[in-house]
C-alpha positions in Angstrom: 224.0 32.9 28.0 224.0 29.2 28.8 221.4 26.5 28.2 220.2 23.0 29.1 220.0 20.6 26.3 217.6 17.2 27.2 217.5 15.2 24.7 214.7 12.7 25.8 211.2 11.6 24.5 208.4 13.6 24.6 207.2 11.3 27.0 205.3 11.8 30.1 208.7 11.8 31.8 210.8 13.7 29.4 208.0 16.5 29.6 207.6 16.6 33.3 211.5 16.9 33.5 211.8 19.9 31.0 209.0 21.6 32.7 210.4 21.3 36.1 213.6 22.7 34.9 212.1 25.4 32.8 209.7 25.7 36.2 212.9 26.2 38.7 214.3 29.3 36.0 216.7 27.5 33.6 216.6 28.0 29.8 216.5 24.4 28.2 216.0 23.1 25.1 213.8 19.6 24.6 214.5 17.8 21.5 212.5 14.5 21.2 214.7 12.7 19.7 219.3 12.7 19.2 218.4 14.2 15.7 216.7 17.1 16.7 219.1 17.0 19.9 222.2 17.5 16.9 220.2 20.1 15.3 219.8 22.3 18.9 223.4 21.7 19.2 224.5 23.4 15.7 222.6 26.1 16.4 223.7 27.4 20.0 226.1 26.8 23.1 225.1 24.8 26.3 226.5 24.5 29.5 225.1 20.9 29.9 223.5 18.3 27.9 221.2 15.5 29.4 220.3 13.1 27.3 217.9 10.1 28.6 219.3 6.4 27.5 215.7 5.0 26.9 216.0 7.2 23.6 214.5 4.4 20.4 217.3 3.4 18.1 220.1 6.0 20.0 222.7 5.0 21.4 223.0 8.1 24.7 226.8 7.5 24.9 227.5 7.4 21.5 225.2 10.6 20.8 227.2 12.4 23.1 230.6 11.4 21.8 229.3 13.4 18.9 228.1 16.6 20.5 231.1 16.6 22.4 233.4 17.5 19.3 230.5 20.4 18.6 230.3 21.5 22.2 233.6 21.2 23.7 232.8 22.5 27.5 229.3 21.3 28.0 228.4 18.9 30.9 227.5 15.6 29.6 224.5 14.1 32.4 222.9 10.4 31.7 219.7 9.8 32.7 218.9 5.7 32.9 217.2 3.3 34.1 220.2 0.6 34.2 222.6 2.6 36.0 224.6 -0.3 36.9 228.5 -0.2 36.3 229.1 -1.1 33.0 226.8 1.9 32.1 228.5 4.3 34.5 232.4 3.5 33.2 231.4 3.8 29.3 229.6 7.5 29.9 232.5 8.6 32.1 234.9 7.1 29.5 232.4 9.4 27.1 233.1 12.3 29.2 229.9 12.5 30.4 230.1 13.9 34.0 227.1 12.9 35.8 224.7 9.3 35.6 221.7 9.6 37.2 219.0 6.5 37.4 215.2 7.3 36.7 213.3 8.1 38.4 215.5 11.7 38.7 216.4 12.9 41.8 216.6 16.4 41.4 218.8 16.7 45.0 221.4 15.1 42.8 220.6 16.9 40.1 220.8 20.3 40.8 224.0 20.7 42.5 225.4 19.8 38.8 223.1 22.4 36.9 223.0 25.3 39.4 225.4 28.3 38.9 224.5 32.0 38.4 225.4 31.5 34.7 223.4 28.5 34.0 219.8 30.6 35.3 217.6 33.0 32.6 218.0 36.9 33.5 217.3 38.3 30.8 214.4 40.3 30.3 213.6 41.5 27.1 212.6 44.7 26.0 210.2 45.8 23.0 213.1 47.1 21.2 214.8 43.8 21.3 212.1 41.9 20.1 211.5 44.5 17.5 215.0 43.6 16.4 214.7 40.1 16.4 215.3 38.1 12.5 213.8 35.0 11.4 217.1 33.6 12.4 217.3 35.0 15.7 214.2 33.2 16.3 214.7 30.0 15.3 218.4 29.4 16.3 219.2 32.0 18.9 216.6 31.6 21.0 215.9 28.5 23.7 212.3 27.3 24.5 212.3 29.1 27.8 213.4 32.2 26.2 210.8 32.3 23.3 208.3 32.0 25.7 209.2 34.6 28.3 209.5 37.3 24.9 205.9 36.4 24.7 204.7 36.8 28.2 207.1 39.7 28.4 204.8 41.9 26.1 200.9 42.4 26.0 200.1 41.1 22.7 196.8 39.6 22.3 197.5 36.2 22.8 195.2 34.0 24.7 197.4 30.5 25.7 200.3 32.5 27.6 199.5 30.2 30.8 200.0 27.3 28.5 202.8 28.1 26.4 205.2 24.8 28.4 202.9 22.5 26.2 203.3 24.3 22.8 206.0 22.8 20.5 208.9 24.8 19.4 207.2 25.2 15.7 204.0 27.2 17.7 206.6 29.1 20.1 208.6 30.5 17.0 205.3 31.8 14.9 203.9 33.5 17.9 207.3 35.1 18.5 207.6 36.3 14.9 204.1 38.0 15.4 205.1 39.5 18.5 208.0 40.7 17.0 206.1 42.4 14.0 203.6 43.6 16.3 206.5 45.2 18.7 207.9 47.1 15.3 204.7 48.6 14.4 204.3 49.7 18.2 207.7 51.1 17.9 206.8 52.6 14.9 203.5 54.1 16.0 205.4 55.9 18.9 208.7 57.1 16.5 205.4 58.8 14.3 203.7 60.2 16.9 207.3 61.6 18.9 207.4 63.7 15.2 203.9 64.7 14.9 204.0 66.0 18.4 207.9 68.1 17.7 
């Protein structure tokens, strides 16, 4: 399934733009910083990659250059406050499709994101989460996703209306107890299908 990569501070604006996103039903991943945005990248496919220029000590252009020969069809979107020409000819030269200044217009924005491929529709069941590894967790999974497997269930968990404001290493825990607890659930029911035959 496709996924948003923003790469972009966890600034006030970086986290109001991955919680809009996340808000309007895309899966997207928000690494703070091009490191973390290289690690995302090894670990799954996206459809587009926005990476903010304001990034400290990262050159955005340059950054994508290098996910680019990683992920081969992703969109490449710039998101500046100097979108002036100069800044606009070196993405495009970069293969980055889209430059957008700050503050984000999402009019302009969405017509580049939107397609039925790019939305989450997966629902997950108990039996999938069951399933789920340690690595399944931590590299398969977006942000979005890890938190709908834990509002998808009724564990016993009191932040769900928070979760947008946990960091990844939080999501990924809760989703590994969930996952345990799902097992023993399924478990409980495979024992008590025998007892009753």
């Amino acid at each position: 399934m496709s996924r948003i990569l923003l790469i972009a501070s966890q600034s006030s604006t970086g986290r109001s733009l991955s919680n809009t996103l996340h808000g309007l039903g895309f899966g997207i991943d928000h690494a703070g910083d091009g490191d973390a945005g290289m690690r995302y990248v090894g670990c799954r496919q996206y459809s587009h990659v926005l990476i903010d220029n304001d990034l400290t000590g990262v050159d955005a252009i340059q950054l994508f250059r290098r996910i680019s020969k990683v992920q081969k069809r992703a969109v490449g979107v710039l998101i500046t406050a100097f979108a002036n020409l100069n800044t606009v000819y070196f993405a495009i030269e970069a293969g980055m499709r889209r430059v957008l200044a700050k503050p984000v217009d999402y009019d302009q924005l969405l017509p580049v994101l939107e397609s039925p491929n790019e939305m989450i529709a997966q629902k997950f069941s108990e039996a999938d989460i069951a399933s789920f590894s340690l690595s399944d967790i931590q590299c398969s999974l977006s942000d979005a996703e890890l938190i709908d497997v834990i509002r998808s269930v009724d564990y016993p968990f009191a932040g769900k209306h928070r979760l947008e404001h946990f960091d990844r290493d939080t999501l990924e825990r809760v989703v590994h107890l969930v996952s345990r607890w799902c097992r023993q659930r399924l478990r409980h029911q495979q024992e008590l299908t025998l007892n009753a035959g």
